[in-house]
C-alpha positions, 0 to 999 in steps of 0.5 A, a space after each residue: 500500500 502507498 502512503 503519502 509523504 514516505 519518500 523523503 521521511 528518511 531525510 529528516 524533517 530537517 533537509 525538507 523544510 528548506 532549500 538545499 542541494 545534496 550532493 552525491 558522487 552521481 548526481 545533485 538533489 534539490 529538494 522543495 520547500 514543502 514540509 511532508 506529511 505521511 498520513 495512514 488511509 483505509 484500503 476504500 480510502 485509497 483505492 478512491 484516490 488513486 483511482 481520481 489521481 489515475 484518472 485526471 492525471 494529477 498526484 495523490 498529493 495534490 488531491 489530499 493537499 486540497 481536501 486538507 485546504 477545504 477543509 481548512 477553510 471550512 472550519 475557519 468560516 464555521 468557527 467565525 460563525 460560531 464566535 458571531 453568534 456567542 457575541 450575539 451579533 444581528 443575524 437574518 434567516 436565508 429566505 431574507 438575505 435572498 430577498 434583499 439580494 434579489 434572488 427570491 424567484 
């Protein structure tokens, strides 16, 4: 089974944080500045996203990086929600801000 982030975890966090060239007798590495996350998924899990990343052509990484974004951004919006209703701001219902925008059809 593949795990994301596995194949510079033997570096160290260290070497994958910053910019540096490791030099060999054979060759030169330049590693990124992305930090490696190795995260463990349920066979279902995975067989989904390697079949989606199969299919578009893009990376397991770029499909989990934007899930974990979304997600991200999901929750701050949800908290913001939160805080706003624990200050007691005004709120409106849905059917009234539709109204107001113009989009009551």
């Amino acid at each position: 089974m593949n795990h994301l982030g596995t194949s510079l975890s033997c570096l160290g966090p260290e070497l994958t944080r910053q910019p540096e060239r490791l030099n060999s007798d054979r060759h030169s590495v330049m590693l990124n500045m992305f930090n490696m996350l190795g995260i463990r998924l349920e066979p279902e899990l995975e067989e989904k996203l390697d079949s989606l990343a199969k299919e578009t052509g893009r990376s397991k990484s770029y499909y989990a990086r934007e899930a974990i974004r979304q997600y991200l951004e999901d929750r701050e919006d949800y908290l913001k929600g939160i805080a706003a209703l624990e200050r007691r701001e005004p709120t409106i219902t849905l059917e009234e801000l539709e109204r107001r925008l113009g989009l009551d059809d």
